[in-house]
N, C-alpha and C positions, 0 to 999 in steps of 0.2 A: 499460591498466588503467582499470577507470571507477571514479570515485570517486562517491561517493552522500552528500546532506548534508540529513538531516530537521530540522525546525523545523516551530514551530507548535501544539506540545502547550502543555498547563497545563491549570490547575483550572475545570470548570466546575459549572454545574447540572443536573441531570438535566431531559431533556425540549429541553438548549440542544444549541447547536451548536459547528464548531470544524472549521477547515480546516487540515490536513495537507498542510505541502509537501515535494517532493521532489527537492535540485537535484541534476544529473547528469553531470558531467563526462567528458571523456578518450572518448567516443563519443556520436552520434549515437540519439535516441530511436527514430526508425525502423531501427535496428540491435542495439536491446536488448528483449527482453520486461523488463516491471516490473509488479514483485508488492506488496504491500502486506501483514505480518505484523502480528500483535501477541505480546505473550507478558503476563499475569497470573504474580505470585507464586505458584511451587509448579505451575505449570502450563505443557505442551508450548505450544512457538509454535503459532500457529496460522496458517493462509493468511485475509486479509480479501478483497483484489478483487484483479485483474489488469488489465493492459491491452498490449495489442498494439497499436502504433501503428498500423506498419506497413500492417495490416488491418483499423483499428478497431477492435479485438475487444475487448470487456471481459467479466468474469466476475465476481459477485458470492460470499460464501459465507451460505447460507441466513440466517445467523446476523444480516445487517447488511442483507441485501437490502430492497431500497427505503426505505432509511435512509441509506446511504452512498453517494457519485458518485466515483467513481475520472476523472480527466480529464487531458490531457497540453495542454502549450503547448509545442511544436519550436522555436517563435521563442525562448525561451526555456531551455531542455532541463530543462524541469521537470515534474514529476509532482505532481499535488494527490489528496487524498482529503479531499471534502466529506462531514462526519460530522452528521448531524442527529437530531433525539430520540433523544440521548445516554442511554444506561441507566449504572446502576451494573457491571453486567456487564462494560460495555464498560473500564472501566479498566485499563489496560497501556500496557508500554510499546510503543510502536508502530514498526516497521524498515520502510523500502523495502529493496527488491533488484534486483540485475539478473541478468536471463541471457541468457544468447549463444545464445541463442535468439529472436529477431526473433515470431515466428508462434508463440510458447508457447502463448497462450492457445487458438489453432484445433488445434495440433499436438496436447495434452493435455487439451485441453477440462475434465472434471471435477477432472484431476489436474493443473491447469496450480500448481497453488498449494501444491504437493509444495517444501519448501523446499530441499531436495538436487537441483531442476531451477534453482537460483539458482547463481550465480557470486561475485557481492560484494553485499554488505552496508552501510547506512548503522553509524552509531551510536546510532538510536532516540532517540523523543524518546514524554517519559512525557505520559497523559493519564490525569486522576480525574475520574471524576463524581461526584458528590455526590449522595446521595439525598435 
């Protein structure tokens, strides 16, 4: 059973920044793909970045790309997302995931971030921007 524990949200200013971590228990990072969701009131979650450790792989979604750094630490078994010129857009609450699938991000490439290829779940942690 992996258990997943986000931290790291809160209130900032638009334009600032704000790292998202992701600690990951009960397995091994090179043994899990981890995906990075948000979900806004009144709106479907959405997939943010991925990362395959395994193979290095990351995946951004258009939406955050070259704005947001998805990065893993093994020594640690933690998953971070570096979130920089923060929009009002971006506020939601923000979930890691895993899936039992190691290679998600190479095996699915566009669709790596399909939230039915996750297995478990954090309990999200909120971010607001402020315009």
């Amino acid at each position: 059973e992996v258990q997943l524990v986000e931290s790291g949200g809160g209130l900032v200013q638009a334009g600032g920044s704000l790292r998202l971590s992701c600690a990951a228990s009960g397995s091994a990072l090179d043994d899990i793909g981890i995906g990075w969701f948000r979900q806004a009131p009144g709106k479907e979650r959405e997939g943010v970045a991925g990362i395959s450790t395994s193979d290095e792989a990351t995946y951004y979604a258009d939406s955050v790309k070259h704005r947001f750094t998805i990065s893993a630490d093994s020594a640690t078994n933690t998953v971070y997302l570096q979130m920089n010129s923060l929009k009002p857009e971006d506020t939601a609450v923000y979930y890691c995931a895993a899936s039992r699938i190691p290679t998600i991000v190479v095996v699915y490439r566009l669709n790596n971030l399909d939230p039915d290829r996750y297995d478990y779940w954090g309990q999200g942690t909120q971010v607001f921007v402020s315009s």
